[in-house]
C-alpha positions, 0 to 999 in steps of 0.5 A: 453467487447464491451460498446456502447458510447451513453449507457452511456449518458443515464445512468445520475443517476447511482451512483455505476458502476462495469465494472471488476471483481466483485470477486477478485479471479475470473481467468475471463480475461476482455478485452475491445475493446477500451476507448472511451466509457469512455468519457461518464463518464462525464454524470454521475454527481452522480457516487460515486464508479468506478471500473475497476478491472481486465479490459486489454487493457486500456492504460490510463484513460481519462480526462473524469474520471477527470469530475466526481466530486462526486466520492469516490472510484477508483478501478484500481486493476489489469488494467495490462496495464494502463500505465498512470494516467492524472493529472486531477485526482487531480479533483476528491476532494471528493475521499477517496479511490484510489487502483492501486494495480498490476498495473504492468506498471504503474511505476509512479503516476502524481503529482496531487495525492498529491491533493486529501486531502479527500483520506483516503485509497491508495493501489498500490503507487509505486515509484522508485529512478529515478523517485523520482525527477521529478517535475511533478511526485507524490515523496513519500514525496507529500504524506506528503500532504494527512493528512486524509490518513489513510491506504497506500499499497507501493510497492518500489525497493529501498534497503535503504527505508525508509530513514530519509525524508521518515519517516518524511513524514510518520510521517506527515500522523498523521492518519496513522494507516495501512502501507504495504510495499513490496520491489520488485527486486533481493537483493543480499546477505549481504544487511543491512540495515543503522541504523537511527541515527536521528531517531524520535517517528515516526508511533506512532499511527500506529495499522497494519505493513505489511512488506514483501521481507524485503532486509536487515538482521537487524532490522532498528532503526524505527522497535522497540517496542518505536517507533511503541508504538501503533502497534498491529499487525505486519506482515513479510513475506518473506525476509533475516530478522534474529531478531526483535528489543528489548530493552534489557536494558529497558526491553521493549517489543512490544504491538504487538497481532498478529505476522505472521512470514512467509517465513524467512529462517533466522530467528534466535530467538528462542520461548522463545526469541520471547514470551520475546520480545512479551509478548502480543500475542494471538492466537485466532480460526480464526487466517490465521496460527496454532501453528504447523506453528508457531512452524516451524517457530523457530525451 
């Protein structure tokens, strides 16, 4: 894709601008011969969506994008080399969508993240444990700062996540109401995870969990029916997860409607356990899985 610069100082009025894949299941390798045909961004006053998805070669985003200050979407999906994010991007105050998702060598995010108090959507977050301390990095507790976040997609390679300062900074995100976590590298066997102890009503008003590559056997304290009250859909997929919190006491179930279990060779619970533990399940035509899959699933 070779884009002339003064192309787009002609294009002043344009409001949405695809230059990747429009498809996100197009195999279509986008290339571009080089970024200086972005610093023509700053023409586009009125531009509210941007995306780049699927496009290679962009290493980093100029403080051009930083420029467009009535942008509402920045879609970044699968930029496989964009290595760095300016922390102009803290300028873009009317944005509420941001997605980084496979942004494979983007190991962290600036500060300036933590600033976009409009962003109501953030897909492809990912942070690491030797990261977690820089000042001049976006920590997953700057997250806290985003109060109209409403869906975040996390992509981590800490074991003990989510630790106590994680989940009060979720439960901070009081407009929270989808969370994706996927836990990335090699988890040997034995992996449990540590039992909360101080642990809140946090995710209260969660409605959708998806867990995926769970590292840990148990089910953490913050994973049961009382602390995810409102959660109706619950996905895990892939992992050494063997059974799901129940208050046997209380006999207290889940609220839950939709529960995909894929993946999970050690899971333990058998069906009448799980129909214990979930009384509300429903299984609806268009549903991603049959009751055969199901089935399979607990034998």
């Amino acid at each position: 894709m070779d884009i002339k610069l003064h192309w787009f100082w002609r294009m002043k009025n344009v409001k949405v601008l695809y230059l990747g894949r429009c498809d996100s299941k197009s195999i279509q390798y986008i290339e571009v011969k080089s970024c200086k045909f972005l610093a023509g961004l700053t023409h586009m006053k009125g531009l509210r969506l941007l995306s780049l998805q699927g496009v290679s070669k962009i290493v980093k985003l100029p403080d051009s994008v930083g420029s467009v200050k009535s942008l509402r979407i920045l879609d970044l999906r699968d930029c496989n080399d964009i290595e760095e994010l300016l922390d102009s991007i803290k300028s873009l105050g009317k944005l509420t969508h941001l997605d980084l998702t496979s942004c494979y060598s983007l190991a962290c995010l600036p500060k300036g993240i933590s600033s976009l108090f409009e962003l109501q959507v953030l897909k492809g977050f990912f942070f690491r444990e030797k990261h977690r301390d820089k000042r001049s990095l976006c920590s997953f507790q700057d997250l806290k700062r985003l109060k109209k976040l409403r869906k975040l997609n996390i992509t981590t390679s800490l074991k003990s996540f989510p630790e106590d300062k994680h989940l009060k900074a979720l439960d901070e995100m009081t407009e929270l109401r989808k969370l994706t976590n996927e836990w990335q590298g090699l988890f040997k066997g034995g992996t449990t995870m540590t039992n909360h102890n101080s642990v809140g009503n946090f995710l209260v008003g969660l409605e959708k969990l998806d867990l995926q590559h769970i590292p840990y056997e148990s089910a953490p304290a913050w994973l049961a029916p009382e602390k995810l009250k409102n959660l109706k859909k619950l996905y895990i997929k892939g992992g050494k997860l063997e059974r799901l919190g129940y208050d046997e006491k209380q006999h207290l179930g889940w609220e839950v409607e939709t529960l995909p279990l894929l993946h999970l060779p050690g899971l333990s619970m058998t069906w009448t356990e799980l129909q214990r533990c979930f009384p509300n399940l429903s299984l609806e035509e268009d549903d991603a899985f049959s009751v055969a899959e199901i089935e399979l699933n607990f034998l």
